[in-house]
BALOBA-1460 file (C-alpha; in Angstrom, 3 decimals):
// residues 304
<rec num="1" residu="x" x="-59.632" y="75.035" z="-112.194"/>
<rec num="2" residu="x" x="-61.197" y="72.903" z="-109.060"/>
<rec num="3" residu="x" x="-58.134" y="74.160" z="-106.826"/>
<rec num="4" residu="x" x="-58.006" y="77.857" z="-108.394"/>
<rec num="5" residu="x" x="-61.597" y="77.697" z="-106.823"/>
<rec num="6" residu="x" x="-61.219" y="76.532" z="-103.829"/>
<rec num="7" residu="x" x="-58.080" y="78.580" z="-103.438"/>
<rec num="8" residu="x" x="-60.313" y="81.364" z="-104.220"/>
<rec num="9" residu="x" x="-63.011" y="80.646" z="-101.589"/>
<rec num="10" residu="x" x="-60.512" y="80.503" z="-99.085"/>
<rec num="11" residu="x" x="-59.355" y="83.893" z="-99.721"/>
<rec num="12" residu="x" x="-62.373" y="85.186" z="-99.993"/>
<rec num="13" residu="x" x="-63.737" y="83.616" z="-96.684"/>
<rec num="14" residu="x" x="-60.416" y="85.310" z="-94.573"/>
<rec num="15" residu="x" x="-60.088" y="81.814" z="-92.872"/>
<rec num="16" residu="x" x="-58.036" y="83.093" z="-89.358"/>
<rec num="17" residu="x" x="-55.004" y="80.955" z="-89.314"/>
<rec num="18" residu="x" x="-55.362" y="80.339" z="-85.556"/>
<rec num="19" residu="x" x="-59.393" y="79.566" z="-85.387"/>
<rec num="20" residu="x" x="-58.319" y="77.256" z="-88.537"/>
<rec num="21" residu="x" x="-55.855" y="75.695" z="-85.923"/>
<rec num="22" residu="x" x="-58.508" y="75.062" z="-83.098"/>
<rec num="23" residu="x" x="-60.843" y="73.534" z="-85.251"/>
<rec num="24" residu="x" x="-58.466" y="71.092" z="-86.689"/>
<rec num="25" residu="x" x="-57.224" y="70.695" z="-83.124"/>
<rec num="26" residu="x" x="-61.600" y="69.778" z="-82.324"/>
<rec num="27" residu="x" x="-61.954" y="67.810" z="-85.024"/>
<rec num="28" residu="x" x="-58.485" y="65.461" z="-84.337"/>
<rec num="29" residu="x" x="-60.121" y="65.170" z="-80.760"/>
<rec num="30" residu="x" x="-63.571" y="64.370" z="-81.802"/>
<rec num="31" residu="x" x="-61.881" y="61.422" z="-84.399"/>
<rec num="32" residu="x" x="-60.030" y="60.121" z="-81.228"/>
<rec num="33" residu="x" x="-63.221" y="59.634" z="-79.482"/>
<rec num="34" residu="x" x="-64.291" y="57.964" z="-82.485"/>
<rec num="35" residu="x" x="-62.048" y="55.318" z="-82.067"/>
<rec num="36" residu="x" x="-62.777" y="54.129" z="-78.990"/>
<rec num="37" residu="x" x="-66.018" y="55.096" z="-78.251"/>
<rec num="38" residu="x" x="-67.903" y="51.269" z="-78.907"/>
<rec num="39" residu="x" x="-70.233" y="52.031" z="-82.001"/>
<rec num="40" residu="x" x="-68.336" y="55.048" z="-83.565"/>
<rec num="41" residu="x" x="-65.227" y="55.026" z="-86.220"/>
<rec num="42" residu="x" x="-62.714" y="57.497" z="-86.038"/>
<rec num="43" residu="x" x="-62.591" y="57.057" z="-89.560"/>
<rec num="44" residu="x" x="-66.428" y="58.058" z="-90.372"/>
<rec num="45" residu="x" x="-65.715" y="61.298" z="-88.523"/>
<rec num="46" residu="x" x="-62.743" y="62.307" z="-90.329"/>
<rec num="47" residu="x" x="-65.088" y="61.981" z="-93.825"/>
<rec num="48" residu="x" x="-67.477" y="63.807" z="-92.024"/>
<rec num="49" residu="x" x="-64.962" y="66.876" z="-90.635"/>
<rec num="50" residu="x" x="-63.306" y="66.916" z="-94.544"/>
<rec num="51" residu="x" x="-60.020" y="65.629" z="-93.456"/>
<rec num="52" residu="x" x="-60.432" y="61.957" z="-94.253"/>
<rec num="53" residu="x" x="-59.256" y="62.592" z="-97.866"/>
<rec num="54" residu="x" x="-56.167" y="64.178" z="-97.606"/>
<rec num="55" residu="x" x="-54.634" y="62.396" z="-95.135"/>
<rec num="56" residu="x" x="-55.543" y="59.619" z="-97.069"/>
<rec num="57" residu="x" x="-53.638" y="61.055" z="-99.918"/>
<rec num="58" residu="x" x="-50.764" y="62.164" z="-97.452"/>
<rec num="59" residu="x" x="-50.369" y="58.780" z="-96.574"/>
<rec num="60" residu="x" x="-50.655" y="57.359" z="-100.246"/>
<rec num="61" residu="x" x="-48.018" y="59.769" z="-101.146"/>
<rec num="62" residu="x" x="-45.967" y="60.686" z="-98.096"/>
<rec num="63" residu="x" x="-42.851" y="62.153" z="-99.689"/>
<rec num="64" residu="x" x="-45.130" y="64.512" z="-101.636"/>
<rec num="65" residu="x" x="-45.301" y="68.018" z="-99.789"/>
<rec num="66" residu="x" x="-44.077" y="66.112" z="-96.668"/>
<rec num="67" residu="x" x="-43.723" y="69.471" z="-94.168"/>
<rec num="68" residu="x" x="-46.782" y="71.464" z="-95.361"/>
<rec num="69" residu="x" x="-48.676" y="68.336" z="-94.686"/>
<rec num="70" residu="x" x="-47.378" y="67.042" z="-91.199"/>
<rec num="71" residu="x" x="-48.247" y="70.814" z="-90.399"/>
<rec num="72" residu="x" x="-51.326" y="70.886" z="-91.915"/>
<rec num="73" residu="x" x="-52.421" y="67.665" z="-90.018"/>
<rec num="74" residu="x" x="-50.152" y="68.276" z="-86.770"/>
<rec num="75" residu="x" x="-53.249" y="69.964" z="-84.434"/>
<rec num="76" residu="x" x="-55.467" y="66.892" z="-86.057"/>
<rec num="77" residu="x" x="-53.192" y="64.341" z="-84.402"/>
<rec num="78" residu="x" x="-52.428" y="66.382" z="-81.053"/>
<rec num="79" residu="x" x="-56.149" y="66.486" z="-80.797"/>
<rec num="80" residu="x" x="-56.742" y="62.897" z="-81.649"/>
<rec num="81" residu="x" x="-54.142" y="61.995" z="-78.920"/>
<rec num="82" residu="x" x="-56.042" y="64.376" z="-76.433"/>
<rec num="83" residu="x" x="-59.475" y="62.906" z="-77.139"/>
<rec num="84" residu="x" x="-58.265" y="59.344" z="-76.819"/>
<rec num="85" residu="x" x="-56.175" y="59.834" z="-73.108"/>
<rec num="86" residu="x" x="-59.622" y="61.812" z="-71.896"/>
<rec num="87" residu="x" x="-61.644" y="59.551" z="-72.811"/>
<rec num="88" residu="x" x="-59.892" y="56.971" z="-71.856"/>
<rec num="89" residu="x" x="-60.112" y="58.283" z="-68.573"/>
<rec num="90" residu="x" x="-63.902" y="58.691" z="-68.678"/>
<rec num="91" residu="x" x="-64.280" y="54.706" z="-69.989"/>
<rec num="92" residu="x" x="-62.409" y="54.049" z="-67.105"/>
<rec num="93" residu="x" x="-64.351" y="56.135" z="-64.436"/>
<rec num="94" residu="x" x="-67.850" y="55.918" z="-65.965"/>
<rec num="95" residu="x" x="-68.517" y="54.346" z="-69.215"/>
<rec num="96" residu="x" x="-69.566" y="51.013" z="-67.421"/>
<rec num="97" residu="x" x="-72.302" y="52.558" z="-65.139"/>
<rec num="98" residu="x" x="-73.545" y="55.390" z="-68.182"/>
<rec num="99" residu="x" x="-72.991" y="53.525" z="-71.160"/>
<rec num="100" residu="x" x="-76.322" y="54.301" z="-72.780"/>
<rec num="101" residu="x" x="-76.064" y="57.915" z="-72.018"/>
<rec num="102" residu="x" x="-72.505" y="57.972" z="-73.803"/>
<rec num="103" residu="x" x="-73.388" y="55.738" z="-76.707"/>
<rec num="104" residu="x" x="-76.506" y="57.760" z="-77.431"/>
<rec num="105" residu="x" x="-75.184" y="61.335" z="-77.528"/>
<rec num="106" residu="x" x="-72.857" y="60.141" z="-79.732"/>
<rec num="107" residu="x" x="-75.217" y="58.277" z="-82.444"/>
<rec num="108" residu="x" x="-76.923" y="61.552" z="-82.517"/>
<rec num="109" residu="x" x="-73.682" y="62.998" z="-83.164"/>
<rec num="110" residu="x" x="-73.824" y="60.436" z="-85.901"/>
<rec num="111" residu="x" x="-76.696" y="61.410" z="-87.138"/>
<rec num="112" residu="x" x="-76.545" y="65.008" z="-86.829"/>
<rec num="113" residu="x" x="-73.838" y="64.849" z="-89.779"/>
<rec num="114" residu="x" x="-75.750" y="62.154" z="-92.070"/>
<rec num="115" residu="x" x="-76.865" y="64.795" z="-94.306"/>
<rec num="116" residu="x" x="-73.464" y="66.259" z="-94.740"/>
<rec num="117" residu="x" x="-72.177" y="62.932" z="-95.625"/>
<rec num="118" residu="x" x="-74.741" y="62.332" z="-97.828"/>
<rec num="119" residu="x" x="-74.368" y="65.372" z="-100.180"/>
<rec num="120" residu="x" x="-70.831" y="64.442" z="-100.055"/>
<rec num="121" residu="x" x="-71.202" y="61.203" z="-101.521"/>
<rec num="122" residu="x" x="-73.287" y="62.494" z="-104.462"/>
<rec num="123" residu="x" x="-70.596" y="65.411" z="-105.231"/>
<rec num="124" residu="x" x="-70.105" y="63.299" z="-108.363"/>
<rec num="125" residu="x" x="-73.173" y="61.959" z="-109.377"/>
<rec num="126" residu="x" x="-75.597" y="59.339" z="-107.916"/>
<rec num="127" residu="x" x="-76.865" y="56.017" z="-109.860"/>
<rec num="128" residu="x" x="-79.282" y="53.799" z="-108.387"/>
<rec num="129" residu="x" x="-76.046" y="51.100" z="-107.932"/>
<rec num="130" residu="x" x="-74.657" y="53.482" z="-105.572"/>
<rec num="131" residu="x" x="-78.185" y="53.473" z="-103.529"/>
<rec num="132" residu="x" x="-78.068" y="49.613" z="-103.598"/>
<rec num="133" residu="x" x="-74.361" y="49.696" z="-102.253"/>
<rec num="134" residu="x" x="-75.924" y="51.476" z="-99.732"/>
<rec num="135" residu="x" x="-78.639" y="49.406" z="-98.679"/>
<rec num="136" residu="x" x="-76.657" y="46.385" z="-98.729"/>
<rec num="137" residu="x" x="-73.605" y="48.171" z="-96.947"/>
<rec num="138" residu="x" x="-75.728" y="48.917" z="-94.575"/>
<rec num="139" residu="x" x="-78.000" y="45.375" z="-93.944"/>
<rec num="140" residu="x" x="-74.641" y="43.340" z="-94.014"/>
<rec num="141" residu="x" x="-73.105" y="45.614" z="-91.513"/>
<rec num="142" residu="x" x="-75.909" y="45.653" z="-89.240"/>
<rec num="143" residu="x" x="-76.654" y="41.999" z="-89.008"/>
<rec num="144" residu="x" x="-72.649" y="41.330" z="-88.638"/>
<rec num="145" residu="x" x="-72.864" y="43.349" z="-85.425"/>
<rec num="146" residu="x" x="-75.572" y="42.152" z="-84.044"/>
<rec num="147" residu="x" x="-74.332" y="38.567" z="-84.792"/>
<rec num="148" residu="x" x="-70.952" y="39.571" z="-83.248"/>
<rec num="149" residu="x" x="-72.617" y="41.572" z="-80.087"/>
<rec num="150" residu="x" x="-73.612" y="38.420" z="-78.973"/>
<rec num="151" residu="x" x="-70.357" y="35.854" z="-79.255"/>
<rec num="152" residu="x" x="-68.189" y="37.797" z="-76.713"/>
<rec num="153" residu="x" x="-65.177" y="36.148" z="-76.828"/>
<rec num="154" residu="x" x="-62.123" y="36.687" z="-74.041"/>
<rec num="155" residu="x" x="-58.851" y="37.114" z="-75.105"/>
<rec num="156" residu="x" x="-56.110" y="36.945" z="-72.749"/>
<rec num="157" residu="x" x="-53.505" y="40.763" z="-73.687"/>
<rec num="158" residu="x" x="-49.887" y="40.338" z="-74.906"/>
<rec num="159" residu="x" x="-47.601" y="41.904" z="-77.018"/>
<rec num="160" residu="x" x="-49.099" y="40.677" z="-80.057"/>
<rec num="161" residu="x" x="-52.392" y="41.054" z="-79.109"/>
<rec num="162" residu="x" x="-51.770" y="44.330" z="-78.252"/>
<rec num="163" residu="x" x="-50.153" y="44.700" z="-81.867"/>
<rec num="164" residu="x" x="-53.385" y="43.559" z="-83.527"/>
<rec num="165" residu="x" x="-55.499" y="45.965" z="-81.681"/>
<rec num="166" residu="x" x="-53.552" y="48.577" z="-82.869"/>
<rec num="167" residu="x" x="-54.243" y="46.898" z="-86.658"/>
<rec num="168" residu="x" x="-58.109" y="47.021" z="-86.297"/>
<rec num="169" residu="x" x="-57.956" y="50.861" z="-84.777"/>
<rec num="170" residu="x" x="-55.714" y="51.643" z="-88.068"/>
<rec num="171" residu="x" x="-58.629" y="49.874" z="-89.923"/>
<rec num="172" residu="x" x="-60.865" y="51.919" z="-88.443"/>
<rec num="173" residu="x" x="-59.369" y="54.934" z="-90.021"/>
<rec num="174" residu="x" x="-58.901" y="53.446" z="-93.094"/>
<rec num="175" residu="x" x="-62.327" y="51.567" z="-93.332"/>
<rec num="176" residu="x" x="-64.733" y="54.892" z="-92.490"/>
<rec num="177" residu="x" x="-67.884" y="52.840" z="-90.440"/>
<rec num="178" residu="x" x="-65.854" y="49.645" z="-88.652"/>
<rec num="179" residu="x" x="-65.821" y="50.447" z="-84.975"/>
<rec num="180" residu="x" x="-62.747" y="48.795" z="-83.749"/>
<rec num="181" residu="x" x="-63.757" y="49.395" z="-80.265"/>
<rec num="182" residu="x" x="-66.531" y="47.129" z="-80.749"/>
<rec num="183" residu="x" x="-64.108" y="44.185" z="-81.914"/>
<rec num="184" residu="x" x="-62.309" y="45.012" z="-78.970"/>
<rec num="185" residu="x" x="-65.549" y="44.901" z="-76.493"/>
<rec num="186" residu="x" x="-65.820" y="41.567" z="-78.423"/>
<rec num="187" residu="x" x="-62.854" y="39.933" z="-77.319"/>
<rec num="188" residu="x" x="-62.735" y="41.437" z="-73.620"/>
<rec num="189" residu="x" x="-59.886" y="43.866" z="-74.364"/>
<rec num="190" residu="x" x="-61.809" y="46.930" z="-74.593"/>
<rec num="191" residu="x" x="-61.658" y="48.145" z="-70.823"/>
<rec num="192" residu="x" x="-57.971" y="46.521" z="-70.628"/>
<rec num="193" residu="x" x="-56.985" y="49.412" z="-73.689"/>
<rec num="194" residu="x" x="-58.725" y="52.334" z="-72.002"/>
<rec num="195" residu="x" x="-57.232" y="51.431" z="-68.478"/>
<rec num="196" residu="x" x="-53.471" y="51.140" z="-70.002"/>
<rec num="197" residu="x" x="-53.857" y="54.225" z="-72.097"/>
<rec num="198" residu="x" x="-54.941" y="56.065" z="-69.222"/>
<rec num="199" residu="x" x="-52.228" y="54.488" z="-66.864"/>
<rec num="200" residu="x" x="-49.514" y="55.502" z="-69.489"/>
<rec num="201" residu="x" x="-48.898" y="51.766" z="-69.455"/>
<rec num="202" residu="x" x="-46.154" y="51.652" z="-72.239"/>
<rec num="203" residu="x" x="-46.613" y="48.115" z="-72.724"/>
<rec num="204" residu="x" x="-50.010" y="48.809" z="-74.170"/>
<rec num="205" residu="x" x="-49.410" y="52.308" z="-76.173"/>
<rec num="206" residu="x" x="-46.431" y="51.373" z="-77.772"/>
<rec num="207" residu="x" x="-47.574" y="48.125" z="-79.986"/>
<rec num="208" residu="x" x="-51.367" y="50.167" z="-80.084"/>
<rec num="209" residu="x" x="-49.287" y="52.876" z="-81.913"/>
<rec num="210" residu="x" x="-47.157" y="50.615" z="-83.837"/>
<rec num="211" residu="x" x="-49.834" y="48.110" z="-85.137"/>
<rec num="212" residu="x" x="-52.027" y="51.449" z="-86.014"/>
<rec num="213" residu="x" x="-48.832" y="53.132" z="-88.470"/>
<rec num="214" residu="x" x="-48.445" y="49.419" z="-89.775"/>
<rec num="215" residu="x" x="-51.645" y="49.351" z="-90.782"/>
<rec num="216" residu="x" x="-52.075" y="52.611" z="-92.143"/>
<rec num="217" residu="x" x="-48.949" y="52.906" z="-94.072"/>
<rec num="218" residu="x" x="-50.342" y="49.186" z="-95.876"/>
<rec num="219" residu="x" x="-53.579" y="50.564" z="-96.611"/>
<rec num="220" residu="x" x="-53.216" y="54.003" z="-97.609"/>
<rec num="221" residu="x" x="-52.436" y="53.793" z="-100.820"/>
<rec num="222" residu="x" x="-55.140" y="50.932" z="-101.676"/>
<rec num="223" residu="x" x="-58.037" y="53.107" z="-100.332"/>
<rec num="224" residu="x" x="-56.720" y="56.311" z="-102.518"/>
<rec num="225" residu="x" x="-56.612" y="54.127" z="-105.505"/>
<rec num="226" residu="x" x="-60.371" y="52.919" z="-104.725"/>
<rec num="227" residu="x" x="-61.578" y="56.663" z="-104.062"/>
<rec num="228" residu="x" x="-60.276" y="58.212" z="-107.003"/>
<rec num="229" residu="x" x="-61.206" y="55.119" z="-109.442"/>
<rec num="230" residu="x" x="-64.557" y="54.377" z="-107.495"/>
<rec num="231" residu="x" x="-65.648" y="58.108" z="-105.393"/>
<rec num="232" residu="x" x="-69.651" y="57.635" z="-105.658"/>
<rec num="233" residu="x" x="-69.589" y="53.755" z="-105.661"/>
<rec num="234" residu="x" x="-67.054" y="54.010" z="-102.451"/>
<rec num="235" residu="x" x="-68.886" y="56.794" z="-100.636"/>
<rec num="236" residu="x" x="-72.024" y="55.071" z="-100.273"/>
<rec num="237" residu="x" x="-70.365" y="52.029" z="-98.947"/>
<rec num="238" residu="x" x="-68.579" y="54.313" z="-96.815"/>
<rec num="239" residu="x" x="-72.425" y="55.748" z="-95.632"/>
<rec num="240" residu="x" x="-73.934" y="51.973" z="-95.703"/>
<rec num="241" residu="x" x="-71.178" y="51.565" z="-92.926"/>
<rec num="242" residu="x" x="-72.339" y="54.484" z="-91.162"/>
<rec num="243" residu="x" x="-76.116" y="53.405" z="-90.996"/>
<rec num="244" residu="x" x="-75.498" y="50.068" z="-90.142"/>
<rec num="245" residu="x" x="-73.252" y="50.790" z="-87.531"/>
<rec num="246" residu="x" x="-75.295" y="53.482" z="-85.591"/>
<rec num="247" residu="x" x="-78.454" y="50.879" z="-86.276"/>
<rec num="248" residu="x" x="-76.545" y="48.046" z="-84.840"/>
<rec num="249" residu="x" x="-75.235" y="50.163" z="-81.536"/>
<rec num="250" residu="x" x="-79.260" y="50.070" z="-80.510"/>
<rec num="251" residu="x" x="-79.238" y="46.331" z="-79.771"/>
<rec num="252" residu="x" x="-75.649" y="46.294" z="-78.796"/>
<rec num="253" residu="x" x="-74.694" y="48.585" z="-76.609"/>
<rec num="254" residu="x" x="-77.963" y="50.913" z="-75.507"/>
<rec num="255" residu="x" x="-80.682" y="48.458" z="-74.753"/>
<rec num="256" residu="x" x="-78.238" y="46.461" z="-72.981"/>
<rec num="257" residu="x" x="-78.023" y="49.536" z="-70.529"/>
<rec num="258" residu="x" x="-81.621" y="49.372" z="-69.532"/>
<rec num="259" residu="x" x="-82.160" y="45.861" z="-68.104"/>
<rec num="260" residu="x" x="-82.639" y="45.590" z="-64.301"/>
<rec num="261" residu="x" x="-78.760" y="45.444" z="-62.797"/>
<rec num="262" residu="x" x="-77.531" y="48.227" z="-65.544"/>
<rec num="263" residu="x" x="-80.084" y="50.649" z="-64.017"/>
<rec num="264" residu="x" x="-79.064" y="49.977" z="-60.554"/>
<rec num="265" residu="x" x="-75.939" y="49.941" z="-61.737"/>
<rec num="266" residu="x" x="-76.181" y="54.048" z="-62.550"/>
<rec num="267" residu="x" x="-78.861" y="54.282" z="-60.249"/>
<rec num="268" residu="x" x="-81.325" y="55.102" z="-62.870"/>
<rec num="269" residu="x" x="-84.780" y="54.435" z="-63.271"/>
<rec num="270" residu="x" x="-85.829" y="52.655" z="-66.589"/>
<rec num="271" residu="x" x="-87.922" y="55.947" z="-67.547"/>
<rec num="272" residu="x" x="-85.129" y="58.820" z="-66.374"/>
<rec num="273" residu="x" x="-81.888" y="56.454" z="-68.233"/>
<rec num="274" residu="x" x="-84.985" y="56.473" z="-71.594"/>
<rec num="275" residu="x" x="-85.066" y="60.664" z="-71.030"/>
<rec num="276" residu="x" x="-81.589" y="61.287" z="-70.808"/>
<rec num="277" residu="x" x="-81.105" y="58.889" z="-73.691"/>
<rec num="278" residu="x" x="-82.764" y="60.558" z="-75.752"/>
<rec num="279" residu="x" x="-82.178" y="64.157" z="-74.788"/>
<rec num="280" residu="x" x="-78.677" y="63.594" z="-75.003"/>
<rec num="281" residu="x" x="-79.417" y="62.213" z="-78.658"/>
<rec num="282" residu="x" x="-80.992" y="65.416" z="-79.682"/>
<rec num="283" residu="x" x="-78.386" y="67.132" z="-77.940"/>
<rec num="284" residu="x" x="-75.505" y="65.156" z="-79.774"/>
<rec num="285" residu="x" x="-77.675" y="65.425" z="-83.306"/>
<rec num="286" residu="x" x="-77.955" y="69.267" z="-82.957"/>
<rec num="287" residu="x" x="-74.943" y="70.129" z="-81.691"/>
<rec num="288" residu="x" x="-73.261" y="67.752" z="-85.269"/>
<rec num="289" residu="x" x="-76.258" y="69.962" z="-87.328"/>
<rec num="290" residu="x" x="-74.642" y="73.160" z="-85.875"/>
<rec num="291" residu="x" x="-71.419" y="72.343" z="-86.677"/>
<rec num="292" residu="x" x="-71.485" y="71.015" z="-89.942"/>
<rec num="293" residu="x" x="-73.263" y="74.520" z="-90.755"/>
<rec num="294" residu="x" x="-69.537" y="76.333" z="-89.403"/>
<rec num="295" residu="x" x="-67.836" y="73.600" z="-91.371"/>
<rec num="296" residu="x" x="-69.623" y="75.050" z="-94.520"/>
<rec num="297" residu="x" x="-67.463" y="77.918" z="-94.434"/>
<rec num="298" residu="x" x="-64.037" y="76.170" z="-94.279"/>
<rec num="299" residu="x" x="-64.197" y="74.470" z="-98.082"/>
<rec num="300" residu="x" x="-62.428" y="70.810" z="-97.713"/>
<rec num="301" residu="x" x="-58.955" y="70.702" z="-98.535"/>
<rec num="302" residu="x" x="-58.296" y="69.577" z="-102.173"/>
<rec num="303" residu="x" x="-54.720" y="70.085" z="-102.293"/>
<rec num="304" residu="x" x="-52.768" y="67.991" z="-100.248"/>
């Protein structure tokens, strides 16, 4: 009955096969960003754009309607690989000098969708465990962060290093809220990705693409499993991770940006980097609002 519905919407909305195709194609380049912008998981924006579920279920079950699926999600994954080579190149030209200006247009991006996310995670009901998963999610997430934002540790790239990274990024699509380009800041590999990626540097893409499939293929089928036995309890972890995470990017990555050398860095005074901060913020939380209100009238896929 639940698919007859939705099936019915659909129809009755005259979705335009082609705009359907752009918007996938925006929404696999905003989860790219996502995954290695420091702060954001590429994983929390695919819950938030509706396509976190059935790839998850693709991936559980990848024999199961194998072609209309790889077509379905094709102009997701071109877009995710366009969003991560451009902004790899923008890490690589600017990030360091306009960090706070980045980071803060995209918490409001963040933020922008919270409500979205929320009324997703009470689709099926809402106890008051749920809100304590939640807070909890959120306070443990924060602190570990915060904790971890200050024990940079350098790690000197290889092969298998390069491997691993590629297991945290495929965690961070499978774990909706962990940032794995903040464990990468962490260990001093973060600016070593984005300038191989951007290079075409082989010797970094290739084990960052196998370690991320590894990863994902392991994984899949544990976090369908936990969705379908555990939706409301594992939705509000899933928006603990988001809170926490956009909390913990304040003390981490932003006010970082405005001591003395950062703002002479971007030749910024500590007033004008505060303004753009937050303008961009608004700018990043209204532009999220304006979209989720387009997204209303594509109904989340159910039936993959």
């Amino acid at each position: 009955m639940k698919r007859q519905k939705i099936e019915r919407e659909r129809e009755h909305k005259k979705i335009n096969p082609v705009t359907d195709w752009f918007i996938r194609l925006l929404k696999g380049a905003l989860v790219g960003i996502g995954f290695i912008l420091p702060g954001l998981s590429g994983g929390v924006l695919a819950v938030i754009f509706g396509i976190y579920d059935p790839l998850i279920r693709f991936l559980a079950n990848i024999r199961k309607k194998f072609m209309e699926n790889v077509l379905y999600f094709l102009p997701v994954g071109i877009g995710a690989a366009i969003g991560i080579v451009l902004f790899a190149v923008v890490v690589e030209k600017a990030f360091g000098k306009y960090a706070a200006l980045f980071v803060s247009l995209f918490v409001g991006f963040v933020a922008g969708t919270f409500p979205s996310l929320y009324k997703t995670a009470g689709q099926q009901g809402r106890r008051s465990s749920d809100i304590g998963i939640l807070v909890v999610t959120s306070i443990a997430l924060f602190a570990l962060m915060l904790v971890g934002g200050q024990q940079l540790t350098e790690v000197t790239p290889n092969l298998l290093v390069w491997l691993g990274s590629g297991l945290l990024m495929g965690l961070g699509l499978i774990v909706p809220g962990m940032s794995p380009s903040n464990f990468l800041i962490y260990f001093g590999l973060y600016d070593k990705m984005a300038i191989g990626i951007k290079d075409f540097d082989f010797a970094v893409i290739i084990p960052l693409i196998i370690g991320f499939i590894i990863c994902v293929l392991l994984f899949a089928k544990l976090a369908s499993w936990l969705f379908r036995r555990y939706y409301s309890g594992m939705y509000h972890f899933i928006l603990g991770m988001v809170v926490g995470s956009s909390l913990a990017i304040f003390p981490t990555v932003v006010f970082p940006a405005f001591t003395a050398d950062q703002l002479t860095l971007a030749g910024l005074s500590f007033w004008g980097a505060l303004l753009w901060s937050l303008l961009l913020f608004i700018v990043g939380t209204v532009a999220s609002w304006l979209f989720s209100k387009v997204e209303e009238k594509y109904p989340r896929e159910e039936m993959f």
